[in-house]
mmCIF file of the N, C-alpha and C atoms, coordinates in Angstrom:
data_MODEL
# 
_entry.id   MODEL 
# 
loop_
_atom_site.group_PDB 
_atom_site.id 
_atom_site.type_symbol 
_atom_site.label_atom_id 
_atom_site.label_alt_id 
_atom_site.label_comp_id 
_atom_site.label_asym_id 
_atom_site.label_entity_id 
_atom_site.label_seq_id 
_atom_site.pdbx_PDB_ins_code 
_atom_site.Cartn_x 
_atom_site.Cartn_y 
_atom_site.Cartn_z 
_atom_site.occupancy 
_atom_site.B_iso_or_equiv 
_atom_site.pdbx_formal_charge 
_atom_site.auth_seq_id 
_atom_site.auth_comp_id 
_atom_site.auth_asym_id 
_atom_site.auth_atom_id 
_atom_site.pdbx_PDB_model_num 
ATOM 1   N N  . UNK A 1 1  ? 0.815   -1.190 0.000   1.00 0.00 ? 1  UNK A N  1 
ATOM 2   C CA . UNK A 1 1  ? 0.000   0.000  0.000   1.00 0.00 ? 1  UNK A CA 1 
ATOM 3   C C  . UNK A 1 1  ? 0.866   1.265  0.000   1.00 0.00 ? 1  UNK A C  1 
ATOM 4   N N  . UNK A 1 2  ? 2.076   1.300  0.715   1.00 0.00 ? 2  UNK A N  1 
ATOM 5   C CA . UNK A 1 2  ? 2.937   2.289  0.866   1.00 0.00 ? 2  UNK A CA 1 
ATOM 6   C C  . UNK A 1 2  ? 3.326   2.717  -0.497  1.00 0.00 ? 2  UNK A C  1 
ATOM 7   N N  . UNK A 1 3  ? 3.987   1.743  -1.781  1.00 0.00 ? 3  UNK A N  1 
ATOM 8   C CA . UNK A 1 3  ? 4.267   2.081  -2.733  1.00 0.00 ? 3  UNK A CA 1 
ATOM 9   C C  . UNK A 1 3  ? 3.583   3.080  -3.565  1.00 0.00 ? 3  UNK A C  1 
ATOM 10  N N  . UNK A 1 4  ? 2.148   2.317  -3.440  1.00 0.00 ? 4  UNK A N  1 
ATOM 11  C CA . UNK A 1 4  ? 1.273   3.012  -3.993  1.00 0.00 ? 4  UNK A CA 1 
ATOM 12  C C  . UNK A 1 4  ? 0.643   4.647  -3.613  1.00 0.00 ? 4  UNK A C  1 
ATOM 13  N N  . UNK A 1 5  ? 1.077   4.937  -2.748  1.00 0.00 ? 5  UNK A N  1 
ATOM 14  C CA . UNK A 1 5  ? 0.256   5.794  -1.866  1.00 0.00 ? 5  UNK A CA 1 
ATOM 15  C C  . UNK A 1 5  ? 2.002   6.885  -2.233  1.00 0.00 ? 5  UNK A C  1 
ATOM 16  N N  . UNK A 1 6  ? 3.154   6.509  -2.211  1.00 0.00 ? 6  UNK A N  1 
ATOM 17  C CA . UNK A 1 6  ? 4.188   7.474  -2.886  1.00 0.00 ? 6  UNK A CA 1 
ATOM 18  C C  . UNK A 1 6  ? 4.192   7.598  -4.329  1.00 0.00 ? 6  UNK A C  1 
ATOM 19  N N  . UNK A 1 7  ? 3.725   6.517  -5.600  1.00 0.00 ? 7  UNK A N  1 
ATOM 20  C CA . UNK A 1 7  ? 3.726   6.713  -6.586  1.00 0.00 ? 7  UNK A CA 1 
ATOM 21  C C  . UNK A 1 7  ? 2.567   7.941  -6.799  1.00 0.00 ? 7  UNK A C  1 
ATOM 22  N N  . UNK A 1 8  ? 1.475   7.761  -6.284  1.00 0.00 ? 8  UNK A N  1 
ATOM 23  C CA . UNK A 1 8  ? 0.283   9.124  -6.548  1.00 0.00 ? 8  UNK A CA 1 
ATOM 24  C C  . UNK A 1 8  ? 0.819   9.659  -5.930  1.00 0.00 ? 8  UNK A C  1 
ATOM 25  N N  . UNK A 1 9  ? 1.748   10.134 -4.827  1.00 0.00 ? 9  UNK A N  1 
ATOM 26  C CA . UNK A 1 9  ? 2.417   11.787 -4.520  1.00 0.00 ? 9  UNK A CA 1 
ATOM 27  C C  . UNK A 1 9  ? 2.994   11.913 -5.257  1.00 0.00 ? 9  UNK A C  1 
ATOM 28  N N  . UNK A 1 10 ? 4.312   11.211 -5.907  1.00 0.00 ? 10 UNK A N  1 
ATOM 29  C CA . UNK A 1 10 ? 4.898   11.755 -6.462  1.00 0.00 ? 10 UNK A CA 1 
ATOM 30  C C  . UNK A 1 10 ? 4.043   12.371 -8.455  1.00 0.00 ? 10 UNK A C  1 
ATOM 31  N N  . UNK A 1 11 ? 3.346   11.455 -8.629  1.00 0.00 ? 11 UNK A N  1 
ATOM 32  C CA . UNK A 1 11 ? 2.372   11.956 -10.144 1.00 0.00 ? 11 UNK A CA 1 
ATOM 33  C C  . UNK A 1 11 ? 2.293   13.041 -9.409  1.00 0.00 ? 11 UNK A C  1 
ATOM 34  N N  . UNK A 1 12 ? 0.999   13.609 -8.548  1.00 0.00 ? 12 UNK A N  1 
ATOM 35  C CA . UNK A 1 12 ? 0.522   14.165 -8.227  1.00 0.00 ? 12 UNK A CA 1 
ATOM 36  C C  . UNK A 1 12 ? 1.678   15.670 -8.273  1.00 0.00 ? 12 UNK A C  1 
ATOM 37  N N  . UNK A 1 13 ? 2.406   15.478 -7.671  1.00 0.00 ? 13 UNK A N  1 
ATOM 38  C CA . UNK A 1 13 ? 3.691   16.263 -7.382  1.00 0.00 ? 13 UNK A CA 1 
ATOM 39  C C  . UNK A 1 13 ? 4.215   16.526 -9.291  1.00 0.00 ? 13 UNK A C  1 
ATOM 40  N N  . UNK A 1 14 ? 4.074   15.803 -9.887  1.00 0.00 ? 14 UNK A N  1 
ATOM 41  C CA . UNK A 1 14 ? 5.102   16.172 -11.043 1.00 0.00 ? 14 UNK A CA 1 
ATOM 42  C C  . UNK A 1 14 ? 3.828   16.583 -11.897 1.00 0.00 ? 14 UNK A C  1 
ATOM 43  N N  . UNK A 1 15 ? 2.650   16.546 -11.916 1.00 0.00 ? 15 UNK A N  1 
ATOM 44  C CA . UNK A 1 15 ? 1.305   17.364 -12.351 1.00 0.00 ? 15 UNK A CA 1 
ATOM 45  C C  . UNK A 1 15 ? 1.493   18.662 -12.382 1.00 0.00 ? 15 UNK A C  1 
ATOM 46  N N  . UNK A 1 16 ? 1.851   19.022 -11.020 1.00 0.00 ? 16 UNK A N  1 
ATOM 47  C CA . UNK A 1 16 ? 2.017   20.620 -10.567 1.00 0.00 ? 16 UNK A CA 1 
ATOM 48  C C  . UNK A 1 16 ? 2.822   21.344 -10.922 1.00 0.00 ? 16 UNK A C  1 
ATOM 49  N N  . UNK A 1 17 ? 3.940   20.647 -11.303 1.00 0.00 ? 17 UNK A N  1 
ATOM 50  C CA . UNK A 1 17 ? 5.133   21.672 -11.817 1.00 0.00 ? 17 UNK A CA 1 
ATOM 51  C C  . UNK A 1 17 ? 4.910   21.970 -13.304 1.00 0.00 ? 17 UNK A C  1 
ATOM 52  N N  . UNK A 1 18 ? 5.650   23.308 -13.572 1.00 0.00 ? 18 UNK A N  1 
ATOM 53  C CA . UNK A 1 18 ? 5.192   24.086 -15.254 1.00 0.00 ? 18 UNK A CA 1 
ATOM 54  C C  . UNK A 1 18 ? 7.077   23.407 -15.634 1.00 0.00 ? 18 UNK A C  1 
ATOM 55  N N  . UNK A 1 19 ? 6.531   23.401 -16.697 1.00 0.00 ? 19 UNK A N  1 
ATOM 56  C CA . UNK A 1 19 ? 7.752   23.377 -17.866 1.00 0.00 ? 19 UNK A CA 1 
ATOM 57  C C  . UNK A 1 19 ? 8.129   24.995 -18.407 1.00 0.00 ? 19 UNK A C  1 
ATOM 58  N N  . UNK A 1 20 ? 9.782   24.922 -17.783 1.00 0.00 ? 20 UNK A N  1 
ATOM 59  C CA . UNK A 1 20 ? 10.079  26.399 -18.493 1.00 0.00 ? 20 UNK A CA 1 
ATOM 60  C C  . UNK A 1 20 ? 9.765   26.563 -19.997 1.00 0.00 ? 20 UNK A C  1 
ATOM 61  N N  . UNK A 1 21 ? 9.870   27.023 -20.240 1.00 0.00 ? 21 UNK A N  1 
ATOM 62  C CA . UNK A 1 21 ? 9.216   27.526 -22.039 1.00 0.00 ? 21 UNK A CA 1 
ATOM 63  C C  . UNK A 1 21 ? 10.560  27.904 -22.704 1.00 0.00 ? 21 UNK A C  1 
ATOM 64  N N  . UNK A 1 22 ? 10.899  27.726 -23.524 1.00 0.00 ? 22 UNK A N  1 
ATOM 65  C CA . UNK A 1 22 ? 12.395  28.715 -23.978 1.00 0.00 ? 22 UNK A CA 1 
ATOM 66  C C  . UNK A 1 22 ? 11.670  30.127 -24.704 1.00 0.00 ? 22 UNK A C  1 
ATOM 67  N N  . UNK A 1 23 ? 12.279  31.324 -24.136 1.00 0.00 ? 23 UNK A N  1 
ATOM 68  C CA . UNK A 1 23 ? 12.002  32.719 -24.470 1.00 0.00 ? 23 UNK A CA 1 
ATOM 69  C C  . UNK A 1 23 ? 11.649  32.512 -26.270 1.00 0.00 ? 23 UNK A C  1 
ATOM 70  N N  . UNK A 1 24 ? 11.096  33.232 -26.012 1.00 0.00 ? 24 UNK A N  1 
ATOM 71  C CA . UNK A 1 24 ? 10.272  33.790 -28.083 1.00 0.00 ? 24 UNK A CA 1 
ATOM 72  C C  . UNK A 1 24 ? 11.291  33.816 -28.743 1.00 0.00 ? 24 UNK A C  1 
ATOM 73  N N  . UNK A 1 25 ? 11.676  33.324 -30.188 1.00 0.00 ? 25 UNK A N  1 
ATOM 74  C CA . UNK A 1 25 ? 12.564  34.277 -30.948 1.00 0.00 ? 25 UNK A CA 1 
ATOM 75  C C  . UNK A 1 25 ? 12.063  35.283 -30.972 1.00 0.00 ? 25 UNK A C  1 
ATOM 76  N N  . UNK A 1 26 ? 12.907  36.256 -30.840 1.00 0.00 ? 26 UNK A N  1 
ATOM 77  C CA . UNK A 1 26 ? 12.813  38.047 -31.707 1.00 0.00 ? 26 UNK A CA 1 
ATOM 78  C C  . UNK A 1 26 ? 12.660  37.737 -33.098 1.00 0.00 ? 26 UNK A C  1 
ATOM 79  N N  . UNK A 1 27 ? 12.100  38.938 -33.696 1.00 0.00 ? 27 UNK A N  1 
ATOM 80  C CA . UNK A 1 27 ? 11.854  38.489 -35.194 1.00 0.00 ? 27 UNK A CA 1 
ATOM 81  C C  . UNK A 1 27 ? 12.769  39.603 -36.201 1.00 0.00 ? 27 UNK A C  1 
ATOM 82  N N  . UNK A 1 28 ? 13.485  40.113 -35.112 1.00 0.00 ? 28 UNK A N  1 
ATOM 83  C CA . UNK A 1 28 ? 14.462  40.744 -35.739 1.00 0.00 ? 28 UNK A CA 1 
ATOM 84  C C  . UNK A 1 28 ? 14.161  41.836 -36.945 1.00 0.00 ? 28 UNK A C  1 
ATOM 85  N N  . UNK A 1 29 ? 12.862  42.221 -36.542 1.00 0.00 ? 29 UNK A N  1 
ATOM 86  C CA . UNK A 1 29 ? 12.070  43.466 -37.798 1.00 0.00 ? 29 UNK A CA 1 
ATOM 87  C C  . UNK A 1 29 ? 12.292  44.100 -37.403 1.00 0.00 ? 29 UNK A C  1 
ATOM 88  N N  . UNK A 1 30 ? 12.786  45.415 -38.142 1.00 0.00 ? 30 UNK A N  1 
ATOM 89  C CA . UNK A 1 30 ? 12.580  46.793 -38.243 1.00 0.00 ? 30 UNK A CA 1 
ATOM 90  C C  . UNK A 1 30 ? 11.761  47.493 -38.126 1.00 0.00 ? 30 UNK A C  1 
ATOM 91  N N  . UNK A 1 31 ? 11.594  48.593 -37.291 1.00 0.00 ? 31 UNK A N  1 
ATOM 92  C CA . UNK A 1 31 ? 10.317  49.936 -37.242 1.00 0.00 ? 31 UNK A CA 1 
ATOM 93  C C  . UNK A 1 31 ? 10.166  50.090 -38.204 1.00 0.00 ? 31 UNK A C  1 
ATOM 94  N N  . UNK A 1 32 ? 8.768   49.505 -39.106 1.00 0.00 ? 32 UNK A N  1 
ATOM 95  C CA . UNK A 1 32 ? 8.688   50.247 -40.184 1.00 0.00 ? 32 UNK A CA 1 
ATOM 96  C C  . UNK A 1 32 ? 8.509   51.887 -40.596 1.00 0.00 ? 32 UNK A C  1 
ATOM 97  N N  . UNK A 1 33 ? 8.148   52.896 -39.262 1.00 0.00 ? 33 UNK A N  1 
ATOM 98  C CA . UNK A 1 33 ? 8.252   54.116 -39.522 1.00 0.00 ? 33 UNK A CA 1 
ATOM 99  C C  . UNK A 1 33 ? 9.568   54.807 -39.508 1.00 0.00 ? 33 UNK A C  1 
ATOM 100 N N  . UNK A 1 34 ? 10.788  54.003 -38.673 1.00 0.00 ? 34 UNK A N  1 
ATOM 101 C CA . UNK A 1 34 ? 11.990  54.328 -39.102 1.00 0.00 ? 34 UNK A CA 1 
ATOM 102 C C  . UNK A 1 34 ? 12.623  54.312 -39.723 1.00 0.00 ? 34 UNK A C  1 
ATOM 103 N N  . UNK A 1 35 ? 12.066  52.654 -40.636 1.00 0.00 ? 35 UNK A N  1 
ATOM 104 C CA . UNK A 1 35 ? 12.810  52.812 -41.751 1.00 0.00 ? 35 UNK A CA 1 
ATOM 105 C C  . UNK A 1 35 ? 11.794  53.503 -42.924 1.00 0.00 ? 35 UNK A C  1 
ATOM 106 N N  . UNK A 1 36 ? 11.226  53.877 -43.116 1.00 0.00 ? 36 UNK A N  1 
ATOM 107 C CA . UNK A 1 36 ? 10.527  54.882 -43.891 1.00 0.00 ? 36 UNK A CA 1 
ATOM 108 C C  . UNK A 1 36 ? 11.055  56.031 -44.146 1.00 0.00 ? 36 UNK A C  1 
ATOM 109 N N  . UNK A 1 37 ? 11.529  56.675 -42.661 1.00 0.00 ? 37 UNK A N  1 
ATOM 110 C CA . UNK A 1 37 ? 12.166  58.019 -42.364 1.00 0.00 ? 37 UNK A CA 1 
ATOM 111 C C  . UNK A 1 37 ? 12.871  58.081 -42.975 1.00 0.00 ? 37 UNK A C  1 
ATOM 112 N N  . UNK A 1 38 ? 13.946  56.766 -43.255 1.00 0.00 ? 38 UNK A N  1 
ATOM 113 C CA . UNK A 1 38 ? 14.935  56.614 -43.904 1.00 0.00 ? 38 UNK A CA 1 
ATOM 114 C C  . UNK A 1 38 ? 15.361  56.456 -44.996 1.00 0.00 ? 38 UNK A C  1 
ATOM 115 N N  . UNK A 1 39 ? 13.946  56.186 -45.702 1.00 0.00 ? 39 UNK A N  1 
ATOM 116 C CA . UNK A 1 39 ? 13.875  55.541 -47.155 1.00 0.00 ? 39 UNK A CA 1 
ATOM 117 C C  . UNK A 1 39 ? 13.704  57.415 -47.551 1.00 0.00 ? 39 UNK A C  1 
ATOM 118 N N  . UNK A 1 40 ? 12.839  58.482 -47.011 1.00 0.00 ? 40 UNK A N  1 
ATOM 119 C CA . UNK A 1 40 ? 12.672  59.560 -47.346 1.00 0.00 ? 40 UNK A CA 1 
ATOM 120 C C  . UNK A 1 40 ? 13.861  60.794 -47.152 1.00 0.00 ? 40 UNK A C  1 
ATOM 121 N N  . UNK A 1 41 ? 14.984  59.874 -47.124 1.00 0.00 ? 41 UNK A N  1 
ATOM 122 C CA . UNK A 1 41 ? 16.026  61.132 -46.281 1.00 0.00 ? 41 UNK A CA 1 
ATOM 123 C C  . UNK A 1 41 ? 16.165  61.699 -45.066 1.00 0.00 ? 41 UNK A C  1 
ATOM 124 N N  . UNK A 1 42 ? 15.111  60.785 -44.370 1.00 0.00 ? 42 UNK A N  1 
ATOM 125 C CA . UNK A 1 42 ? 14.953  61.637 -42.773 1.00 0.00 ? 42 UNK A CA 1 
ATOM 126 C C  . UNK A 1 42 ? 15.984  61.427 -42.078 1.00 0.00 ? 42 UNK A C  1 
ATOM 127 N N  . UNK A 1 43 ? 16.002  62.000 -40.750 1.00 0.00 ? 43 UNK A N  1 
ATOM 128 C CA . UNK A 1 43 ? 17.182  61.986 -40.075 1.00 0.00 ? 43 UNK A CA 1 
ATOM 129 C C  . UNK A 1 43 ? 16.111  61.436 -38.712 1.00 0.00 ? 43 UNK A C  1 
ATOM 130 N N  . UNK A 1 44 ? 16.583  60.013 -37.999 1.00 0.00 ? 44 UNK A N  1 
ATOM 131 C CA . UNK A 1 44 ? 15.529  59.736 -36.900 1.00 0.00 ? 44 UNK A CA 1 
ATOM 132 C C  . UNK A 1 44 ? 16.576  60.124 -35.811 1.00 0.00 ? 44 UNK A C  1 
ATOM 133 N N  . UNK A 1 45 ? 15.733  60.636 -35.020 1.00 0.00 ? 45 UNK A N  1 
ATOM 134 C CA . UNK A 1 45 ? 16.391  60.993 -33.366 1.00 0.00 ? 45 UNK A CA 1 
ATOM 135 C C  . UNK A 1 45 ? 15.146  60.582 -32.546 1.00 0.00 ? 45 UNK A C  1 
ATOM 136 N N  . UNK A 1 46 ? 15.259  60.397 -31.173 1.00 0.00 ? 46 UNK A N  1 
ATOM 137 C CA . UNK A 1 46 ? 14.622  60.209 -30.186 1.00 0.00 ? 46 UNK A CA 1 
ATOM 138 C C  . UNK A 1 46 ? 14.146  60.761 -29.206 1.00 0.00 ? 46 UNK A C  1 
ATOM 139 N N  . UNK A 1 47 ? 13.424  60.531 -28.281 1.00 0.00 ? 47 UNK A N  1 
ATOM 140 C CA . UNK A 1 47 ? 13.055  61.519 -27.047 1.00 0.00 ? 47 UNK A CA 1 
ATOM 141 C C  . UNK A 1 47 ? 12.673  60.646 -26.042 1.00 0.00 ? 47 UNK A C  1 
ATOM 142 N N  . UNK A 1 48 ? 12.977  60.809 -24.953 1.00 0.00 ? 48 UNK A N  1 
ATOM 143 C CA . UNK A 1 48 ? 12.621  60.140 -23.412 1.00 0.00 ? 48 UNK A CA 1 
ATOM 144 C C  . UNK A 1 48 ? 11.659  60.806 -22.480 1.00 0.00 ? 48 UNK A C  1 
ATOM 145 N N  . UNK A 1 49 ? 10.679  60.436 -22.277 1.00 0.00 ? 49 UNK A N  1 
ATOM 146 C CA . UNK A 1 49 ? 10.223  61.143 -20.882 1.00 0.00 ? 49 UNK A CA 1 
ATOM 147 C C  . UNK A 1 49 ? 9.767   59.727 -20.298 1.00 0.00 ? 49 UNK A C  1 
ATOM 148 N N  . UNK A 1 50 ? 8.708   60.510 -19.578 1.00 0.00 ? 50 UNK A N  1 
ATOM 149 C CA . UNK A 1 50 ? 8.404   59.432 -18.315 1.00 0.00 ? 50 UNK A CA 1 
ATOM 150 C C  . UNK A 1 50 ? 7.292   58.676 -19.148 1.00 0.00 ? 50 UNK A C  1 
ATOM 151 N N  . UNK A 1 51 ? 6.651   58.779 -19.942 1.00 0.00 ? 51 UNK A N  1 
ATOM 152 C CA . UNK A 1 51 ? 5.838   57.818 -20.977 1.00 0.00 ? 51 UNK A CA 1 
ATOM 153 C C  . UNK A 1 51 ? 6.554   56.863 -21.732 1.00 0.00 ? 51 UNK A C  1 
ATOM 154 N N  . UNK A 1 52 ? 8.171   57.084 -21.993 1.00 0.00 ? 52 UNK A N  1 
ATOM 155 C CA . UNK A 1 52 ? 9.117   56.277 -22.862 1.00 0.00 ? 52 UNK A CA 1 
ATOM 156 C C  . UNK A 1 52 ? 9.641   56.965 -23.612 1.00 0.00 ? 52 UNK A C  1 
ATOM 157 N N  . UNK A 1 53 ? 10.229  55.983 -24.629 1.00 0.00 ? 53 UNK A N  1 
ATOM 158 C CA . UNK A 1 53 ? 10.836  56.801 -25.540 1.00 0.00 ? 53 UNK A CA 1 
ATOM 159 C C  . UNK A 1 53 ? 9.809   56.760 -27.228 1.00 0.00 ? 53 UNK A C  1 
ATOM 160 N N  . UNK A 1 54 ? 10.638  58.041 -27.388 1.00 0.00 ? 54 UNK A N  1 
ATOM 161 C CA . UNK A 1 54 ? 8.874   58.403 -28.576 1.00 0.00 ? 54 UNK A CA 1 
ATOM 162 C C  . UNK A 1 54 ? 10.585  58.881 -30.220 1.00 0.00 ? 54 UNK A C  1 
ATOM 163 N N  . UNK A 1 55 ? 10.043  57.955 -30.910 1.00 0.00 ? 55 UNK A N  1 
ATOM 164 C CA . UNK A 1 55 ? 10.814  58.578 -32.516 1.00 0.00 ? 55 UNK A CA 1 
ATOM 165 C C  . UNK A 1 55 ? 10.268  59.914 -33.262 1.00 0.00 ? 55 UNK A C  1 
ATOM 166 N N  . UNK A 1 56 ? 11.433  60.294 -33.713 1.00 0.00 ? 56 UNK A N  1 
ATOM 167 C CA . UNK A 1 56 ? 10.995  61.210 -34.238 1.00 0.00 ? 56 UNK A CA 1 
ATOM 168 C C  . UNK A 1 56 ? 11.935  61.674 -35.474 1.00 0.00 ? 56 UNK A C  1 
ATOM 169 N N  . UNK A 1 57 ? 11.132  61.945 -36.809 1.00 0.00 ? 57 UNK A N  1 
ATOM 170 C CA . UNK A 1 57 ? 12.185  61.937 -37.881 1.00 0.00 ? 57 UNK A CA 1 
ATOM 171 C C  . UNK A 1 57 ? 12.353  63.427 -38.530 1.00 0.00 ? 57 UNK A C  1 
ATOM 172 N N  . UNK A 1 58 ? 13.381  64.224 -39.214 1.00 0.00 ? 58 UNK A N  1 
ATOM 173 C CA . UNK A 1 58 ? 13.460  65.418 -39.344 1.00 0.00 ? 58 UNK A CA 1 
ATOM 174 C C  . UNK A 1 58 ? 13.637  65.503 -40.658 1.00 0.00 ? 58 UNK A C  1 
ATOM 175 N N  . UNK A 1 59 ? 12.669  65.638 -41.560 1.00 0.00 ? 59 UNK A N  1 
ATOM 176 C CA . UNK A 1 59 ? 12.295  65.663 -43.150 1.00 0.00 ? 59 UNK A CA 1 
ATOM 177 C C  . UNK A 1 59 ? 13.607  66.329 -43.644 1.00 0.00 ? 59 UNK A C  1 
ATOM 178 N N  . UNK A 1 60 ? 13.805  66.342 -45.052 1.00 0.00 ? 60 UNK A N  1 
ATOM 179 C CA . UNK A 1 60 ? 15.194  67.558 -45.776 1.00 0.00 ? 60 UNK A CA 1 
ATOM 180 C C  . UNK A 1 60 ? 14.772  69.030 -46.082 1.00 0.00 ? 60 UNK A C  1 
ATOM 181 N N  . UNK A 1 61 ? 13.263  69.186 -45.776 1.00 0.00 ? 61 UNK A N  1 
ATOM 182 C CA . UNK A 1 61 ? 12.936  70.899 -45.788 1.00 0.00 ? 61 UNK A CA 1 
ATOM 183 C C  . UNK A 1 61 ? 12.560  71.023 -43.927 1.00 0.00 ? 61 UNK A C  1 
ATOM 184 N N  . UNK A 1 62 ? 13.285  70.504 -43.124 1.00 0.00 ? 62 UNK A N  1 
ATOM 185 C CA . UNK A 1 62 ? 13.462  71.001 -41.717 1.00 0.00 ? 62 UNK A CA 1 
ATOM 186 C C  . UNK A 1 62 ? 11.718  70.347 -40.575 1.00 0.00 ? 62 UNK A C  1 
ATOM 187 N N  . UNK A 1 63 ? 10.984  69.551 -41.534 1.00 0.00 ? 63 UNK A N  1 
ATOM 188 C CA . UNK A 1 63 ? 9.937   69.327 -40.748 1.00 0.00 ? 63 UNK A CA 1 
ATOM 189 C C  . UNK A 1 63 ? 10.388  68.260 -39.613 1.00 0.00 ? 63 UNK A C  1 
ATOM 190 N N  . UNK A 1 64 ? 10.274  68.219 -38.384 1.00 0.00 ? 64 UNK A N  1 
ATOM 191 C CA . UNK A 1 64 ? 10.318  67.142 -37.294 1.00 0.00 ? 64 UNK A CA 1 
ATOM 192 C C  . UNK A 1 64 ? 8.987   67.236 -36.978 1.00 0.00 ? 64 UNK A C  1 
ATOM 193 N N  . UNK A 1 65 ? 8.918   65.576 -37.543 1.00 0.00 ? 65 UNK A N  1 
ATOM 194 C CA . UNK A 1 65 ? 7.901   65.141 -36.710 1.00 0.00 ? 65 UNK A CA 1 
ATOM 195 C C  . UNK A 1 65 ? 8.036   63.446 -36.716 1.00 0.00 ? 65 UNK A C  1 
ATOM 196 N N  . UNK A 1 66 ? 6.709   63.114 -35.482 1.00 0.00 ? 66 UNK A N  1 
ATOM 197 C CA . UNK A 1 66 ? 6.975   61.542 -35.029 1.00 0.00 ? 66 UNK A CA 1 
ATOM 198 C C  . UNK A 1 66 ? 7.148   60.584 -35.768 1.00 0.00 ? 66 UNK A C  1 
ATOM 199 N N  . UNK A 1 67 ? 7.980   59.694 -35.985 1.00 0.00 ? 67 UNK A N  1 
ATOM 200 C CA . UNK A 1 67 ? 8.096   58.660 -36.952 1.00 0.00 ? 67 UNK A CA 1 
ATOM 201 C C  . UNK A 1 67 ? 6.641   58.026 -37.706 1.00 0.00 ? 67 UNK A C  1 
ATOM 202 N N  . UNK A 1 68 ? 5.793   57.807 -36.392 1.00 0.00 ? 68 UNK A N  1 
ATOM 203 C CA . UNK A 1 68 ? 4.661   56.701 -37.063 1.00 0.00 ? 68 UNK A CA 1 
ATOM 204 C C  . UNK A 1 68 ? 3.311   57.736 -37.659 1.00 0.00 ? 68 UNK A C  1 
ATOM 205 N N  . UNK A 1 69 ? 3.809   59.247 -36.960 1.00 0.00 ? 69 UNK A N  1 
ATOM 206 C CA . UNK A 1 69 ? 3.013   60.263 -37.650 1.00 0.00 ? 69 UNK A CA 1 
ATOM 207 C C  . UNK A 1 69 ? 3.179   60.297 -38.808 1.00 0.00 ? 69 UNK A C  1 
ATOM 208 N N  . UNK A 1 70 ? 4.519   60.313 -39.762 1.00 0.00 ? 70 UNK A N  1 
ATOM 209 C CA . UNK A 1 70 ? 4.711   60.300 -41.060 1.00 0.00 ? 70 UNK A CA 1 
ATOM 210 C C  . UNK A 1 70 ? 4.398   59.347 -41.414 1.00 0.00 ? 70 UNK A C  1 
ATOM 211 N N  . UNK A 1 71 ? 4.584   58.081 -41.059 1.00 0.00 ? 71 UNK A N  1 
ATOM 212 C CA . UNK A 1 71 ? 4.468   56.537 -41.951 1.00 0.00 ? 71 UNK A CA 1 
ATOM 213 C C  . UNK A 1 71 ? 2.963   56.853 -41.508 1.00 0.00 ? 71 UNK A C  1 
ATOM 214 N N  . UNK A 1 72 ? 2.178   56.837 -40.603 1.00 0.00 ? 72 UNK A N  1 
ATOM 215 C CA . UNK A 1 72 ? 0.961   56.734 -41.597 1.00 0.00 ? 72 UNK A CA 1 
ATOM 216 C C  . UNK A 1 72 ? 0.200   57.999 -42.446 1.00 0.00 ? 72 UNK A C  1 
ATOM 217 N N  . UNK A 1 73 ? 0.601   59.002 -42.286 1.00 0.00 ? 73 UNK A N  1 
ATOM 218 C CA . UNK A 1 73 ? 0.261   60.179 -43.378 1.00 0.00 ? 73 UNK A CA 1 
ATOM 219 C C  . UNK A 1 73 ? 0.512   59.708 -44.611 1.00 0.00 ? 73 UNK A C  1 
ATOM 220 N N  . UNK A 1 74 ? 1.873   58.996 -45.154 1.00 0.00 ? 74 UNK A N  1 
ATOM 221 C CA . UNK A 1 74 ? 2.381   58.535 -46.606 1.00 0.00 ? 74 UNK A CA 1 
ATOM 222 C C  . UNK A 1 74 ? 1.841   57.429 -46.769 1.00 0.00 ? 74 UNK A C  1 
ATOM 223 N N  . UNK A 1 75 ? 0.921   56.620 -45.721 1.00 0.00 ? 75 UNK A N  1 
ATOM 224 C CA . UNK A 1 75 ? 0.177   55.048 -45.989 1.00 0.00 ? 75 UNK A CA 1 
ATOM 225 C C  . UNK A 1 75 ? -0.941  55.604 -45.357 1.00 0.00 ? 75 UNK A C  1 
ATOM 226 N N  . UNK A 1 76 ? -1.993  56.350 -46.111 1.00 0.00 ? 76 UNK A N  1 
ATOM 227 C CA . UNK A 1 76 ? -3.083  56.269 -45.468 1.00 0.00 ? 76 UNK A CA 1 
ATOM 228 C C  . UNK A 1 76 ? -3.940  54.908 -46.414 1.00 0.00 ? 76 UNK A C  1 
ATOM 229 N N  . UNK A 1 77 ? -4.755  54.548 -45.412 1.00 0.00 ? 77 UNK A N  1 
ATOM 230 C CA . UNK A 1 77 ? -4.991  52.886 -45.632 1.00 0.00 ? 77 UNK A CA 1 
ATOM 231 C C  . UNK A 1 77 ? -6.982  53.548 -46.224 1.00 0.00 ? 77 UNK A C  1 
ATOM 232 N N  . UNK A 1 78 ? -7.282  52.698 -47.141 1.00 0.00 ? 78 UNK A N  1 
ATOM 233 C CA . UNK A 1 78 ? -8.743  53.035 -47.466 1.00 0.00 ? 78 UNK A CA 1 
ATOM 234 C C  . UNK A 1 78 ? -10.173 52.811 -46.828 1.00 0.00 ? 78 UNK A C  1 
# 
């Protein structure tokens, strides 16, 4: 009876435990609004506050503005 009564602890016991997972690949993509910036001559720089950090690209006639502000102005979708 003893055997039996450690084989269901121990199932019981190896039920409960999780299997580590191995971390996600990264998919190793690019911002597509950065690289946009880039495809247009922009110049991307950044900014930090307490919300994060926010892109921002600076056109060749002096316009700065947010990366994903331009990529979707030049992809407006129908």
């Amino acid at each position: 009876m003893k055997p039996i009564v450690i084989l269901l602890g121990c199932v019981t016991l190896a039920a409960c435990t999780t299997e580590e997972g191995k971390p996600s690949p990264s998919l190793n993509m690019a911002n597509p609004a950065a690289v946009y910036c880039l495809h247009v001559s922009g110049k991307l720089s950044t900014s930090e506050s307490d919300a994060g950090k926010k892109g921002y690209c600076t056109l060749a006639d002096g316009e700065h503005i947010d990366e994903w502000d331009l990529y979707r102005r030049e992809h407006k979708q129908n």
